[in-house]
Every structure is written in structure tokens, then in C-alpha cells.
N, C-alpha and C positions, 0 to 999 in steps of 0.2 A: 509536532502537530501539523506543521505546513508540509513537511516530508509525507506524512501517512496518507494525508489527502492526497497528495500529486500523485503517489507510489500506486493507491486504492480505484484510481480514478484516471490514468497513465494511458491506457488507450483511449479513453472517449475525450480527455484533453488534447491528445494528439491529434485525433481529427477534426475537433472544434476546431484548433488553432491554422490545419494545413486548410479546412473549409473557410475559413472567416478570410483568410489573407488570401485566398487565391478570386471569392468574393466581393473581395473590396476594392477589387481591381475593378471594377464594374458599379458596385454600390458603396457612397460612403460610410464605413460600420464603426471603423476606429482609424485612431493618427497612431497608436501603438503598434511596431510592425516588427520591433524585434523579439525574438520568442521569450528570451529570459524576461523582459519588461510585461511580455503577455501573462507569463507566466505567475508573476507579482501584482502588477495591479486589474489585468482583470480575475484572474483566480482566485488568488489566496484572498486579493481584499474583499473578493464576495460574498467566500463563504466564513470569512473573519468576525463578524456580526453575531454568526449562530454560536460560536463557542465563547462570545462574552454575557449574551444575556439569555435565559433560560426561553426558549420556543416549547410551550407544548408538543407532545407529539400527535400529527396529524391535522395541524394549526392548516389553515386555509391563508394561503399567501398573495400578495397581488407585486407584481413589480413596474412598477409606473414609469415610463419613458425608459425600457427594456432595450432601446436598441439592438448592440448585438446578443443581447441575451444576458447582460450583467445588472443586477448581481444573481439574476434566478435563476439563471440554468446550476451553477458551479453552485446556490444554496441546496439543489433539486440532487445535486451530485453524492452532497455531503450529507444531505438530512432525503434518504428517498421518501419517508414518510409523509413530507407536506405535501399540499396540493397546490400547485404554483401556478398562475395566470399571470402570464408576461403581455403588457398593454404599452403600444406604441401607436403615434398617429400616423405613422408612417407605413404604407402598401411595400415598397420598396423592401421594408426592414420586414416587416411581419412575415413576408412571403419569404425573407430570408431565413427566419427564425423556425417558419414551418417545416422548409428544406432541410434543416441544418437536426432539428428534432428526428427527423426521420431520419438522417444520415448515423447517427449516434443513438437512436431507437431510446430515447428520454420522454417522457411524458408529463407534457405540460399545455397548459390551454395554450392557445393566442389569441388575443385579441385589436381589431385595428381600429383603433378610434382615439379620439383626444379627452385624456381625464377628463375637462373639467364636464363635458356634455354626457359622458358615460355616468360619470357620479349622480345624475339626476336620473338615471333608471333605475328603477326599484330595484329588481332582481340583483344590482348589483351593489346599490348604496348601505352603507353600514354593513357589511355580510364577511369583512375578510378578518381575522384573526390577527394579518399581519400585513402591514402595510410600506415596502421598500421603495427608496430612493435613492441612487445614485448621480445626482445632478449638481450644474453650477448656480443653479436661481437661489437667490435668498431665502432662506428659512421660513418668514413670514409667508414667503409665495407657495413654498414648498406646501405646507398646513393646509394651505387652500385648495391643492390640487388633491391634496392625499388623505386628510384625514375626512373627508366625507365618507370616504370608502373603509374606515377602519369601524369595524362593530363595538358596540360600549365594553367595556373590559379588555380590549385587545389594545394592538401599541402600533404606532408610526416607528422606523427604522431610519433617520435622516440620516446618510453617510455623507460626514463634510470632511472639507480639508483641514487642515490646523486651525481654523476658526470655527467654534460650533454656532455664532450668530444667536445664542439665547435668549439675553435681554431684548434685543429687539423684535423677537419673534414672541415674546409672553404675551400678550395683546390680541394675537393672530392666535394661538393656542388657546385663551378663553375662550374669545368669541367661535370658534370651531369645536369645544367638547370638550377641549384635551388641556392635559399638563403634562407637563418635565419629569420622568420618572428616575431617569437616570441618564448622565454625558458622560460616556465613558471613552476616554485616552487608549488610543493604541498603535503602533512602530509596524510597519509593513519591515521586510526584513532588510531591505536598503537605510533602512533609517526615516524613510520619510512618515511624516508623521500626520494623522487621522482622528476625526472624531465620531463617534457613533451619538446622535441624540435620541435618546428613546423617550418618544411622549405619548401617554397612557393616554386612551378615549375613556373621560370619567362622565360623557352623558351624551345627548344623541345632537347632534350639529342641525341649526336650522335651514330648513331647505333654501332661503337664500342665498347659499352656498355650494358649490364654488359658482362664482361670478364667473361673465365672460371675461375669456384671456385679456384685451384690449385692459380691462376693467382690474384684472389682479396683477398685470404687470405694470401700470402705470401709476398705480393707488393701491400698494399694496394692505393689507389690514394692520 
């Protein structure tokens, strides 16, 4: 499975990788700089997700604090069919991402702005099928940034480390719409080990949500 991807997808990874490092010499994208590690956690664990839990086809994606483009370009790689918008608050990064899109000729939005002030615009609250995250904030905080942006019936994507943070985060998941639909266990091929949270929007999130940053980092839900 992680072979076919690499094998299918072998020249536009090659140029990700020789663009992002020669890049990062200048902007900070990633602390991963050796190829086999690039290869492993930002590739394979991005687009690791799509082949544990069932995505629609043509499922509308959002990828929340996108940095260098993980997990939604390598998701964009593996499933061409979604429609992926990669959202970073970062000019720096987006401007890299747009660069970086057009070097590898992939098509995906970008957007540069900070979850939680985007999520309060219509056009784009409740509307995405699928909503990913890659990051180290707590789960509870994770909910707040992301699931405003997941439409009723669709799912949040929380990729965590060997801790999925669930119990603590049930609280923050009512009050937000959503529940736990499935935490599913999975081995990057090094061994190290991963949790996928997937929480179902079962109804529409009150506009009080998300709070300002100050507000969800310091008092989380």
C-alpha cells in the first residue's frame, strides 16, 4: 500500500521534497530534513487516514494549520478526486504552498487566514465534508478550531500521537456538534505509532464558537 503510493506518485514527491528543503532554508516549513523520514511522516502518514476510514468520493476537504502542505497535498496525491483547501495563518507558508502547487501542477485552494476568525464566515462554516488536522494542541482545543468548519454529517480527522486525548476532549465534542465515531490505531512503518480520532458532526455548532485564540488556549472547553 505505502509502496504503490510512493511508486504512483514518485515524481511529484520528488519535487515536493527537493522544493520544501531547498525552501526551508529561508522559511521555516519542517525540522524533518532527511528524505527517508520525509518520506514516512510527512507522506505516507498523510495520506494514511484515507485508507483506514471510508471518504466519499469527491468529499470537500479543509486542512487546518497546512503548513508545508501536510496532510492535504499527499491526501490530494492519493484521492485526486477531493477538493482540498489548505488553511494556514501564515503569508510565509501559504505563499509557499502556492509556489509549491504550481511547481507540481496539483490543485488545491489556499487559504491565509487563522481558523478560528475564518470559521465565523458563512461561506465557509459548516460546508466541508472533511475536516484534517495535523497538530500538537490538545484535542479539546483541536474541536474548537475545526469542527465549526465540518458540515452536519461529515467528520473531523484528529491525527495524534500514541495518545488520542478522548476522554478529555468528550465535553468539547458535545458542546461543538460532534461525537467519537471511531479511534483507530495505526504503525507508520518505522514502528512508531499513531492515532486517527474520527468525530462525526451529529448537529450544527453554536455560533459562539470558536472563541478567540487567547480564550481556547487558556480555557480550553
Amino acid at each position: 500500500m505505502f509502496d504503490e503510493f510512493i511508486k504512483a506518485n514518485q515524481e511529484k514527491l520528488d519535487k515536493i521534497t527537493s522544493f520544501m528543503l531547498e525552501y526551508n532554508k529561508k522559511v521555516n516549513l519542517t525540522r524533518i530534513v532527511e528524505k527517508e523520514e520525509i518520506i514516512e511522516k510527512h507522506y505516507i502518514d498523510s495520506m494514511l487516514p484515507l485508507t483506514l476510514y471510508n471518504v466519499p468520493r469527491g468529499t470537500i476537504v479543509l486542512d487546518i494549520g497546512s503548513g508545508a502542505g501536510f496532510p492535504g497535498i499527499p491526501m490530494k496525491l492519493h484521492r485526486p478526486d477531493l477538493s482540498v483547501t489548505l488553511l494556514d495563518s501564515s503569508r510565509k507558508r501559504t505563499d509557499y504552498l502556492r509556489q509549491l502547487l504550481n511547481e507540481i501542477e496539483v490543485d488545491c485552494d489556499v487559504i491565509t487566514a487563522r481558523s478560528e476568525e475564518l470559521a465565523h464566515d458563512k461561506s465557509q462554516r459548516e460546508t466541508y465534508g472533511l475536516v484534517v488536522a495535523r497538530a500538537v494542541a490538545n484535542l479539546a482545543s483541536l474541536c474548537e478550531y475545526c469542527l465549526p468548519f465540518v458540515k452536519v454529517g461529515g467528520v473531523f480527522f484528529a491525527m495524534k500521537g500514541e495518545k488520542s486525548e478522548v476522554t478529555p476532549a468528550e465535553k468539547a465534542m458535545r458542546l461543538l456538534g460532534g461525537e467519537v465515531a471511531e479511534v483507530i490505531d495505526y504503525t507508520l512503518p518505522s514502528g512508531d505509532k499513531r492515532n486517527l480520532v474520527v468525530i462525526k458532526k451529529i448537529r450544527e455548532c453554536s455560533t459562539v464558537y470558536p472563541r478567540r485564540r487567547v480564550n481556547i488556549t487558556k480555557n480550553p472547553l
